[in-house]
N, CA, C and O atoms as CSV, one atom per row, in Angstrom:
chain,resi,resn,atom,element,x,y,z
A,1,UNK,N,N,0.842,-1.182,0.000
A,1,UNK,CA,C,0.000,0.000,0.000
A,1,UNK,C,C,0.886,1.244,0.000
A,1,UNK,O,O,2.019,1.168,0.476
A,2,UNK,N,N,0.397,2.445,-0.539
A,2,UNK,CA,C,1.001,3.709,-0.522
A,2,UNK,C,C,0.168,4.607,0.357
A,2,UNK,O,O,-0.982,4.960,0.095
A,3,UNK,N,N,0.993,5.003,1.627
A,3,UNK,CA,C,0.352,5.855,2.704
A,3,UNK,C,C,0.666,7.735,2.433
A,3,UNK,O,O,1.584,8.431,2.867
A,4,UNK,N,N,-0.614,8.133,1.479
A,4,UNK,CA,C,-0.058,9.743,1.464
A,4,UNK,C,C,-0.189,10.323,2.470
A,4,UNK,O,O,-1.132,10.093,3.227
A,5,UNK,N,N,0.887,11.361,2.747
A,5,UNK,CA,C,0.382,12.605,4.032
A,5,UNK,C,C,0.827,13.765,3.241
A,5,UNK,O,O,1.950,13.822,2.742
A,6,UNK,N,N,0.029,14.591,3.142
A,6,UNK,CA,C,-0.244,15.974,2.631
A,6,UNK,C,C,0.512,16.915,3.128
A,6,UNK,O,O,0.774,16.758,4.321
A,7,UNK,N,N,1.047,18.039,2.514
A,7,UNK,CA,C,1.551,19.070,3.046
A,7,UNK,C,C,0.496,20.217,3.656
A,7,UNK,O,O,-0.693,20.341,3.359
A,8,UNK,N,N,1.309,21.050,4.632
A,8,UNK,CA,C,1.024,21.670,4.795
A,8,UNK,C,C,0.748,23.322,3.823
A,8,UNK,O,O,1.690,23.762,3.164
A,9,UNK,N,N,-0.677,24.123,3.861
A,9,UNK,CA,C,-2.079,23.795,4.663
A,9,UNK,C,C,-3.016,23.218,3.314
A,9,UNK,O,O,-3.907,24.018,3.028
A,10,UNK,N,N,-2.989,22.224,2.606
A,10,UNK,CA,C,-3.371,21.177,1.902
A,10,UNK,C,C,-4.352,20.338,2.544
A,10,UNK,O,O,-4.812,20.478,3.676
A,11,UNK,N,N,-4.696,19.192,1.442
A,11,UNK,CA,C,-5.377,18.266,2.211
A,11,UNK,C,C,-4.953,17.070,0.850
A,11,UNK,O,O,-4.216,17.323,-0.103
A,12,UNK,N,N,-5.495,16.072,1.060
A,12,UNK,CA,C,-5.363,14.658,0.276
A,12,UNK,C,C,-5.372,15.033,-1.211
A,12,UNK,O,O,-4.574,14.843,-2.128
A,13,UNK,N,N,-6.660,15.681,-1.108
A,13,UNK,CA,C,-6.969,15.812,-2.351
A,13,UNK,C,C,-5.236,16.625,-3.832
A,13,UNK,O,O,-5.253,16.529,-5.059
A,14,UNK,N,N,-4.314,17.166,-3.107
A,14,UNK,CA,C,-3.227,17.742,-3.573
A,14,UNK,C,C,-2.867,16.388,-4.426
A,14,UNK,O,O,-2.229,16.648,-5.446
A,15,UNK,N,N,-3.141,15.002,-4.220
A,15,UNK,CA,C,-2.281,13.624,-4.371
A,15,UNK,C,C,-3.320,13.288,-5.516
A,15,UNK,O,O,-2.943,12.484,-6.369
A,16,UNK,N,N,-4.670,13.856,-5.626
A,16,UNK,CA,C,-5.737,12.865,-6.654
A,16,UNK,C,C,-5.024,13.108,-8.294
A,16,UNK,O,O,-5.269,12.172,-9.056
A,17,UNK,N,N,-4.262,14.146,-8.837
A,17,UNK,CA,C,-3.526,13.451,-9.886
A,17,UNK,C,C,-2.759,12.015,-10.175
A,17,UNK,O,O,-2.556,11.431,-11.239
A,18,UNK,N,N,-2.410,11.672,-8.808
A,18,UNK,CA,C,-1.501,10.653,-8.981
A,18,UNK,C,C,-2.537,9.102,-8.422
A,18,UNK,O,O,-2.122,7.963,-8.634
A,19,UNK,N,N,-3.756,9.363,-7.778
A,19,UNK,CA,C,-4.173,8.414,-7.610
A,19,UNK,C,C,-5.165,7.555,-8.146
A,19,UNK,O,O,-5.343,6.466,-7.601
A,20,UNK,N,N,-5.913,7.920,-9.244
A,20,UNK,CA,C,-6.471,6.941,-10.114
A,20,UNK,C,C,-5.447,6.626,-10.784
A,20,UNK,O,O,-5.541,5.398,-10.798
A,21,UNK,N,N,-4.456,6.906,-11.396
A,21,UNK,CA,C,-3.741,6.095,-12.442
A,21,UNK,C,C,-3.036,4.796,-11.241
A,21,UNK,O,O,-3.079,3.585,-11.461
A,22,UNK,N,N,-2.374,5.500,-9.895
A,22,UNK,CA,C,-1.891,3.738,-9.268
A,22,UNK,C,C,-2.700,3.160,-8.714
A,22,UNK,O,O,-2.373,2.253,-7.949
A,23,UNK,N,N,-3.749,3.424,-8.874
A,23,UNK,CA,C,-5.022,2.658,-8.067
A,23,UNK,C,C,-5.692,1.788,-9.005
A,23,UNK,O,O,-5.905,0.605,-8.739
A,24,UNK,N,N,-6.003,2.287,-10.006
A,24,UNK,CA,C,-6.515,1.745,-11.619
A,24,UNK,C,C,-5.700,0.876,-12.582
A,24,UNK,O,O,-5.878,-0.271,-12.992
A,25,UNK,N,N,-4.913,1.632,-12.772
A,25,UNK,CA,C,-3.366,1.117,-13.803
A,25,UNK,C,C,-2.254,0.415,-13.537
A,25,UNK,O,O,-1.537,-0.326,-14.210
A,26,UNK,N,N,-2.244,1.013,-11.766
A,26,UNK,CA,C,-1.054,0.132,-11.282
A,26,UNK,C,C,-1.610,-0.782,-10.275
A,26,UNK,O,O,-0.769,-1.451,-9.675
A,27,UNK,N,N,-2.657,-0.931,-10.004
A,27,UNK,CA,C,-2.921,-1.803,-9.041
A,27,UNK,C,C,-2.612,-1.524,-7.871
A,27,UNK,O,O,-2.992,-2.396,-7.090
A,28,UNK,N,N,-1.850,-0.313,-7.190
A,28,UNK,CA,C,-1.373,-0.001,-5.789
A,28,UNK,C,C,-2.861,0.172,-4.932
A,28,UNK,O,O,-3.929,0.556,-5.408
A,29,UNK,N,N,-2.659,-0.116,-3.937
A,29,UNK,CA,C,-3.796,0.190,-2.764
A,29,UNK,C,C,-3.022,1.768,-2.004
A,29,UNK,O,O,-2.018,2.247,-1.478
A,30,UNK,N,N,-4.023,1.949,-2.334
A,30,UNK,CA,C,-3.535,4.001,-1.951
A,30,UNK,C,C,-4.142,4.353,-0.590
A,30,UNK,O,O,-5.290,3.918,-0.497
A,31,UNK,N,N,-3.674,5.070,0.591
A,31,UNK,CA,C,-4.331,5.640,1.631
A,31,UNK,C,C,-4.023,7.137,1.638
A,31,UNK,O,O,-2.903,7.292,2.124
A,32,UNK,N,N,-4.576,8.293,1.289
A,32,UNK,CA,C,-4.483,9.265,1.267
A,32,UNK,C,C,-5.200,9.748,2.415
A,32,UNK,O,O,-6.417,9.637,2.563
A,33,UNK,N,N,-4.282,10.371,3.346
A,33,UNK,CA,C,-4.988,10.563,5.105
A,33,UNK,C,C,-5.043,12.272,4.697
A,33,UNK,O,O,-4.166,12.881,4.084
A,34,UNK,N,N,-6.251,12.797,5.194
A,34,UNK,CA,C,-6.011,14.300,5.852
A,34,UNK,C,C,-6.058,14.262,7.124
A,34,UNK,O,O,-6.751,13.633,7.923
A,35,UNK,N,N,-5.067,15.165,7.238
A,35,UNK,CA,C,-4.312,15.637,8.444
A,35,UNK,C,C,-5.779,16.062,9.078
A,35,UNK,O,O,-6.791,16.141,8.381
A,36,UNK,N,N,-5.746,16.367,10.737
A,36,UNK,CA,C,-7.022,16.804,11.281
A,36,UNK,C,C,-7.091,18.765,11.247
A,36,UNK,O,O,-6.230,19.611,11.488
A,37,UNK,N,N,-8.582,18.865,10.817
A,37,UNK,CA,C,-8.523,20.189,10.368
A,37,UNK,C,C,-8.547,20.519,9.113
A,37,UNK,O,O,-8.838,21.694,8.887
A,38,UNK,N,N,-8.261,19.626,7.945
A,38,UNK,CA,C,-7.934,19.520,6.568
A,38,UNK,C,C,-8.849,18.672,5.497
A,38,UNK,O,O,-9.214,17.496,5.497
A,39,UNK,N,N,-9.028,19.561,4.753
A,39,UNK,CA,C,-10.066,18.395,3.878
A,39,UNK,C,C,-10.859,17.759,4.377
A,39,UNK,O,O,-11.683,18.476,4.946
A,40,UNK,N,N,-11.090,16.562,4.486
A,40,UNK,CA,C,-12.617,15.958,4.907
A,40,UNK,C,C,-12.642,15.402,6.034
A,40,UNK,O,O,-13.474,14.572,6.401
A,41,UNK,N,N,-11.383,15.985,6.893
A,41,UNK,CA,C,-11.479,15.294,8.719
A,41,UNK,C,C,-11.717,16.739,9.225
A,41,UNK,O,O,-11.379,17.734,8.583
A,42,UNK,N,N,-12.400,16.771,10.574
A,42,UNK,CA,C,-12.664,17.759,11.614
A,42,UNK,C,C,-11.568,17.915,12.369
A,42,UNK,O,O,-10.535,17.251,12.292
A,43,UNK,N,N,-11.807,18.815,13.113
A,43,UNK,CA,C,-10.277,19.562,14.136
A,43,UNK,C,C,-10.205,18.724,14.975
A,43,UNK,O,O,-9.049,18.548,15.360
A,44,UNK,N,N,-11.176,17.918,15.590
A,44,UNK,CA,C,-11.322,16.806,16.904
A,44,UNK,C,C,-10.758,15.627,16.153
A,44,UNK,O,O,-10.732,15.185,15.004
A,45,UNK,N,N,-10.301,15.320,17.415
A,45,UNK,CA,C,-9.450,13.817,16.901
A,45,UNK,C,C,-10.120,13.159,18.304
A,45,UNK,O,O,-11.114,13.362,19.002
A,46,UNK,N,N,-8.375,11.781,18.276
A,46,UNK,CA,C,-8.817,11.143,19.591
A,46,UNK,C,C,-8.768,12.212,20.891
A,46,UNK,O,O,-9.571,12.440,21.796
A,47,UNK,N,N,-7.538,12.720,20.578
A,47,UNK,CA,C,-6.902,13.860,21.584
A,47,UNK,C,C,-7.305,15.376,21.485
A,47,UNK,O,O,-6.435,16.235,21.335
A,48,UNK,N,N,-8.679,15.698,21.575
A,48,UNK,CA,C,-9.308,17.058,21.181
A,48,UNK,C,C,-8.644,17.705,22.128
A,48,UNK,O,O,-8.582,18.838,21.651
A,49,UNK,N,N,-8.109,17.737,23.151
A,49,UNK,CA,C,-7.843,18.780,23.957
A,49,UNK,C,C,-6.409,19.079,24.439
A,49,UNK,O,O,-5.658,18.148,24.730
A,50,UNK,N,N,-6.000,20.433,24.531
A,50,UNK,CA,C,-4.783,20.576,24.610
A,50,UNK,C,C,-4.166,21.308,22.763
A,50,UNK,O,O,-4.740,21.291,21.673
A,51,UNK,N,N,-3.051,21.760,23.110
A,51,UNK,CA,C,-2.010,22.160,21.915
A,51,UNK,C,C,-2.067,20.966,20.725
A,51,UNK,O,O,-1.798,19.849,21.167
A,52,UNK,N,N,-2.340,21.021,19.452
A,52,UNK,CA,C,-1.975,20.297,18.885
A,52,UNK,C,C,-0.581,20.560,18.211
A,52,UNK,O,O,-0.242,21.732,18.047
A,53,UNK,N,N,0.276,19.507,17.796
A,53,UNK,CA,C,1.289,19.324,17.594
A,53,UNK,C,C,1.815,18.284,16.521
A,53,UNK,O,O,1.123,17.646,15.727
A,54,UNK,N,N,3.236,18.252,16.675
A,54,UNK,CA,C,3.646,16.950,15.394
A,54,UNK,C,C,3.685,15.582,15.949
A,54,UNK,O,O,3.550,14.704,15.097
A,55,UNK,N,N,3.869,15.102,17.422
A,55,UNK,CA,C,3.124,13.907,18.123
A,55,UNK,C,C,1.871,13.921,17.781
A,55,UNK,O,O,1.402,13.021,17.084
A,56,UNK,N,N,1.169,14.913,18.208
A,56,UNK,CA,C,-0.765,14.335,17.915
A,56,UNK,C,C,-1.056,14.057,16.752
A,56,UNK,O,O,-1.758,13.068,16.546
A,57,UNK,N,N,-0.590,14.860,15.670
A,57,UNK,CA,C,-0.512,14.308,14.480
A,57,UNK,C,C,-0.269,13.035,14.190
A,57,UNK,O,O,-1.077,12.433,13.482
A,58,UNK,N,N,0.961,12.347,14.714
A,58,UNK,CA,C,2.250,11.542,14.371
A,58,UNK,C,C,0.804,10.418,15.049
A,58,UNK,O,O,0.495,9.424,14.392
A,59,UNK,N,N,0.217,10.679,16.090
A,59,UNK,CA,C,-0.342,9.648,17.027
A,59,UNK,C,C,-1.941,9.734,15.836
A,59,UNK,O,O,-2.764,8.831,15.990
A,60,UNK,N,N,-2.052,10.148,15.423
A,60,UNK,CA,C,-3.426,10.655,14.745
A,60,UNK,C,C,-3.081,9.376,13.349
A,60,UNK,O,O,-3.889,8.492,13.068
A,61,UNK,N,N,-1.749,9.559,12.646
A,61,UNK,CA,C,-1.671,8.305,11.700
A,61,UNK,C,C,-1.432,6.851,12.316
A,61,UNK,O,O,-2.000,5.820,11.953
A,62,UNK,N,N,-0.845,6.930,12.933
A,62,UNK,CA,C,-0.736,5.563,13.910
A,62,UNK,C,C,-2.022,4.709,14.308
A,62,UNK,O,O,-2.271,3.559,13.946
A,63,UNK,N,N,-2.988,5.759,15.361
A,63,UNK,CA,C,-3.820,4.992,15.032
A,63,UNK,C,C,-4.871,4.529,14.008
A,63,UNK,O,O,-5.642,3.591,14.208
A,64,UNK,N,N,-4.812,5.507,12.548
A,64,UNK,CA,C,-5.260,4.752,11.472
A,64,UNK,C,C,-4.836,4.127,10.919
A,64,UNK,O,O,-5.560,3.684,10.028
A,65,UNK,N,N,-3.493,3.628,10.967
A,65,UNK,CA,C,-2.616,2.501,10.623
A,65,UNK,C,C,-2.951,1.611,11.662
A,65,UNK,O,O,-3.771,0.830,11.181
A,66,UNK,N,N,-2.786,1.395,12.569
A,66,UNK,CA,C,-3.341,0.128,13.207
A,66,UNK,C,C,-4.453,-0.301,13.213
A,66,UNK,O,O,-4.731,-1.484,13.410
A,67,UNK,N,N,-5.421,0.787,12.954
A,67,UNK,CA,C,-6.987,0.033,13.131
A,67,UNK,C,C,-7.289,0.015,11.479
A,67,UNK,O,O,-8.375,-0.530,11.279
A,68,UNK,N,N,-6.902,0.277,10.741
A,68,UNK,CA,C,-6.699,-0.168,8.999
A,68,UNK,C,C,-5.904,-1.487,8.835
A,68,UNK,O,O,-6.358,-2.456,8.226
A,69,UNK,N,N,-4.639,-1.452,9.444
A,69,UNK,CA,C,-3.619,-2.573,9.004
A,69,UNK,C,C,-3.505,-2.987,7.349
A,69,UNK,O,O,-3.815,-4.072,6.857
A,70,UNK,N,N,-3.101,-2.091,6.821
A,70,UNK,CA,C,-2.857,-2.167,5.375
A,70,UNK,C,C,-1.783,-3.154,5.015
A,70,UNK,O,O,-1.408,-3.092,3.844
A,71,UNK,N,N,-1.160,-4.133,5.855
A,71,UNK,CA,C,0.400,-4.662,5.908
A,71,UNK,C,C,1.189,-3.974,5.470
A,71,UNK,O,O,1.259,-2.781,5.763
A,72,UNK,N,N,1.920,-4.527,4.715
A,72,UNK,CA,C,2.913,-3.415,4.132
A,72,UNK,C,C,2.994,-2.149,3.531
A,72,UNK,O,O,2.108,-2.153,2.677
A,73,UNK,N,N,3.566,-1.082,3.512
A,73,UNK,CA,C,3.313,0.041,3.591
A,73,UNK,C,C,4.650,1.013,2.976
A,73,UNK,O,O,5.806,0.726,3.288
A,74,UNK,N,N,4.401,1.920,2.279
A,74,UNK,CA,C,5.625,2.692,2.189
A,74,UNK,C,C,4.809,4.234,1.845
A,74,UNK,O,O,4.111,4.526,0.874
A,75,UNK,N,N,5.247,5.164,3.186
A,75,UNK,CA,C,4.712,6.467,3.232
A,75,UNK,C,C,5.326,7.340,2.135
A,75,UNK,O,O,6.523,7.474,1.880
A,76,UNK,N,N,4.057,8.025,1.414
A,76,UNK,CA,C,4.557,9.482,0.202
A,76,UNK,C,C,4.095,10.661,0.977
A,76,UNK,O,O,2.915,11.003,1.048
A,77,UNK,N,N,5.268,11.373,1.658
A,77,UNK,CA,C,4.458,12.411,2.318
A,77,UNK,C,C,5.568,13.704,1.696
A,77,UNK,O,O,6.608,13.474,1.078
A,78,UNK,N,N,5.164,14.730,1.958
A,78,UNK,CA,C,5.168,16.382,1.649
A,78,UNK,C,C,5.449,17.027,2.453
A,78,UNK,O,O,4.670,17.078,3.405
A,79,UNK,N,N,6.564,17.764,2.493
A,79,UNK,CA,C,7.034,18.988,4.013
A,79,UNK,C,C,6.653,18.509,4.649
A,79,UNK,O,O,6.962,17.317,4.646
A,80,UNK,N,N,5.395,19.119,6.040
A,80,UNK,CA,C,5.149,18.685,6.850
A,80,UNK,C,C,4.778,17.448,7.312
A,80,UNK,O,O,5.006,17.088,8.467
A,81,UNK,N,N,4.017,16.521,6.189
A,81,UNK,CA,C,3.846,15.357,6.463
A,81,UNK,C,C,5.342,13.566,6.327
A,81,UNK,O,O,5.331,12.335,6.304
A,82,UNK,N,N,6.301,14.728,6.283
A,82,UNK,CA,C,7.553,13.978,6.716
A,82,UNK,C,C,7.852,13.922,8.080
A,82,UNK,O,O,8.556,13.031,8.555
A,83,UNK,N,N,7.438,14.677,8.627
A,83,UNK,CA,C,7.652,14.695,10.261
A,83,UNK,C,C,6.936,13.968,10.841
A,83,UNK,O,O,7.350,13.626,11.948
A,84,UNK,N,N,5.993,13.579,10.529
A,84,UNK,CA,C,4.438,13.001,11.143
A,84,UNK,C,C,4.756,11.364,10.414
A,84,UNK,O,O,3.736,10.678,10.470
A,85,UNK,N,N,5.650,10.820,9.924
A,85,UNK,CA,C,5.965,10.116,8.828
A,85,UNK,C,C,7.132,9.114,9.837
A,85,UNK,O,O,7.186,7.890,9.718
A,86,UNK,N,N,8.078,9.970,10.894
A,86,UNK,CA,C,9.300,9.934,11.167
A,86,UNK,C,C,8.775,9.623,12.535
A,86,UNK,O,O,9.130,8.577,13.078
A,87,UNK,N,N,7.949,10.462,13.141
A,87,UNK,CA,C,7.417,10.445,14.550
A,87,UNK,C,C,6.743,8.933,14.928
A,87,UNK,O,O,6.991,8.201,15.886
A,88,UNK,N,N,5.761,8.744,13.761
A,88,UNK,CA,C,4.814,7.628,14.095
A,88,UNK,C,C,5.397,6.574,13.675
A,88,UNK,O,O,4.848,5.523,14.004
A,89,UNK,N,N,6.797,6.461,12.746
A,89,UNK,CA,C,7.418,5.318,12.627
A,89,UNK,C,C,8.071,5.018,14.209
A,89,UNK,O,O,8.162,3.826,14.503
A,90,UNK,N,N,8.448,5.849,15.060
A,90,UNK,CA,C,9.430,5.766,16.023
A,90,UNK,C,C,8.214,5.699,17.300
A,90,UNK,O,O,8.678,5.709,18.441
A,91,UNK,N,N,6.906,5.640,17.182
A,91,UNK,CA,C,5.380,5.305,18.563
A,91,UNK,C,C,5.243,4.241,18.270
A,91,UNK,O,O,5.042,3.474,19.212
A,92,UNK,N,N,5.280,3.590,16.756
A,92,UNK,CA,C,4.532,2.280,16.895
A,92,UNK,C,C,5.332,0.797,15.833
A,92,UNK,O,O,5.684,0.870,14.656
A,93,UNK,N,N,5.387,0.030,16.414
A,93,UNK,CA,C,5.780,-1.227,16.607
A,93,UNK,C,C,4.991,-1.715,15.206
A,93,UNK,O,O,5.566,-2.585,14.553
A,94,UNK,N,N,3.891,-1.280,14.778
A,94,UNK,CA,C,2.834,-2.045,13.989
A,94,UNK,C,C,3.723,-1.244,12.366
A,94,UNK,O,O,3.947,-1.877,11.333
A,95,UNK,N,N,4.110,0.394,12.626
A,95,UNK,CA,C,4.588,1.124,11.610
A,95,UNK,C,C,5.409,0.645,11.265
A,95,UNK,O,O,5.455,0.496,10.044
A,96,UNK,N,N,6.923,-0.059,12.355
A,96,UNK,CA,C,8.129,-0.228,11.974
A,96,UNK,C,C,8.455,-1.884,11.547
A,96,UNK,O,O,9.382,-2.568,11.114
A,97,UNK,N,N,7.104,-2.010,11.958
A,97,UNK,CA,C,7.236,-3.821,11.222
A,97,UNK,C,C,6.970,-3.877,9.891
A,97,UNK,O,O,7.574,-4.661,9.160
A,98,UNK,N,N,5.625,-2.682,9.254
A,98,UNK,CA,C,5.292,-2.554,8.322
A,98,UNK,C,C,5.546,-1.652,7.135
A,98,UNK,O,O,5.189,-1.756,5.961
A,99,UNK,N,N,6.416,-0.537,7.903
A,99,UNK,CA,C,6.714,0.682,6.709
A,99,UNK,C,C,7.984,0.028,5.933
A,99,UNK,O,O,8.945,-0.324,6.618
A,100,UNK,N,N,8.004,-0.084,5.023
A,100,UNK,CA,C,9.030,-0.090,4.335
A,100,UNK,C,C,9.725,0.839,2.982
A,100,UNK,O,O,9.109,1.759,2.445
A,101,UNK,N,N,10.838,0.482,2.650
A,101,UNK,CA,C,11.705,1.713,2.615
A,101,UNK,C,C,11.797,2.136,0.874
A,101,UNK,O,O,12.332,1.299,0.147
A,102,UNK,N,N,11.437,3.023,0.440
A,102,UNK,CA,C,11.259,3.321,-0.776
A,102,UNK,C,C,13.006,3.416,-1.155
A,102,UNK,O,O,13.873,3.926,-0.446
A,103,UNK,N,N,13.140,2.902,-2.191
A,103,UNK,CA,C,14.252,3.546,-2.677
A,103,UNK,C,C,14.801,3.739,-4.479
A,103,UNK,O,O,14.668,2.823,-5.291
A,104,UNK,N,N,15.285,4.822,-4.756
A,104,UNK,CA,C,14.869,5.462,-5.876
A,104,UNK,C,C,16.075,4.897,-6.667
A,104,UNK,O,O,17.022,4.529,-5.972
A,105,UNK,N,N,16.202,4.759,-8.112
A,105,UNK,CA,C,16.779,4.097,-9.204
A,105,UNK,C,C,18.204,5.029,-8.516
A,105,UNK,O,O,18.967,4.182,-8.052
A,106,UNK,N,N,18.723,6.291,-8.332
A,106,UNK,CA,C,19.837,6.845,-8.042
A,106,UNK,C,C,20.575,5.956,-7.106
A,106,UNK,O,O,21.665,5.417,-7.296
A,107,UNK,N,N,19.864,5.897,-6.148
A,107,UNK,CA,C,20.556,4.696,-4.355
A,107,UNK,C,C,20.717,3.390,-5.029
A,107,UNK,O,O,21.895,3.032,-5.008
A,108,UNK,N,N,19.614,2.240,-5.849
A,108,UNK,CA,C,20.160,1.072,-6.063
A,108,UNK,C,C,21.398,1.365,-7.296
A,108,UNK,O,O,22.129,0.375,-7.325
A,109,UNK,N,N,21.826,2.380,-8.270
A,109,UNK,CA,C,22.735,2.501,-8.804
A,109,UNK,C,C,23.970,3.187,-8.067
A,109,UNK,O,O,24.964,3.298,-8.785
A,110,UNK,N,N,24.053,3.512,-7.182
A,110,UNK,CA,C,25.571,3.705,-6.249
A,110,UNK,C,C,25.631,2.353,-5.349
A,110,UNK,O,O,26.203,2.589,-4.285
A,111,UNK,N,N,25.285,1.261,-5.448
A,111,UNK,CA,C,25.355,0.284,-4.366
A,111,UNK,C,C,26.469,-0.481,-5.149
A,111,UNK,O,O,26.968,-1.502,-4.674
């Protein structure tokens, strides 16, 4: 599966060029998350109260990765949604069993 996270102040929808063609053409299973506050999620999460931040965020994909369980996984995220990308790989056990590691034609040609 391909897990998008949107940049900041965006929402999913920034990714719908790219997602009927790998959803259709390529067969990828796509999760395009908005961030809370953004596009088609509300400001309330699990954690409505208090400062929000790049943990609540980070904790905000986590638990839709665990209660989704897409298995394998490799995150496409944008400015801000690299942080939230980095955070929730390093909360959850379910991310770091399952994210795996993109790597681009440049890296397997210097190996």
């Amino acid at each position: 599966a391909l897990v998008f996270l949107h940049q900041w102040p965006l929402s999913s929808r920034m990714y719908d060029p790219l997602l009927v063609s790998l959803c259709e053409s390529h067969r990828f299973r796509c999760i395009a998350v908005d961030r809370r506050g953004f596009g088609q999620s509300d400001w309330s999460g699990p954690e409505p109260k208090g400062d929000i931040d790049y943990s609540v965020l980070a904790r905000d994909v986590v638990g839709l990765l665990e209660k989704m369980k897409p298995g394998p996984f490799v995150f496409i995220a944008a400015s801000m949604g690299t942080g939230e990308t980095v955070l929730a790989h390093g909360l959850s056990e379910y991310v770091r069993s399952n994210c795996k590691v993109c790597r681009t034609p440049q890296h397997l040609a210097s190996r």
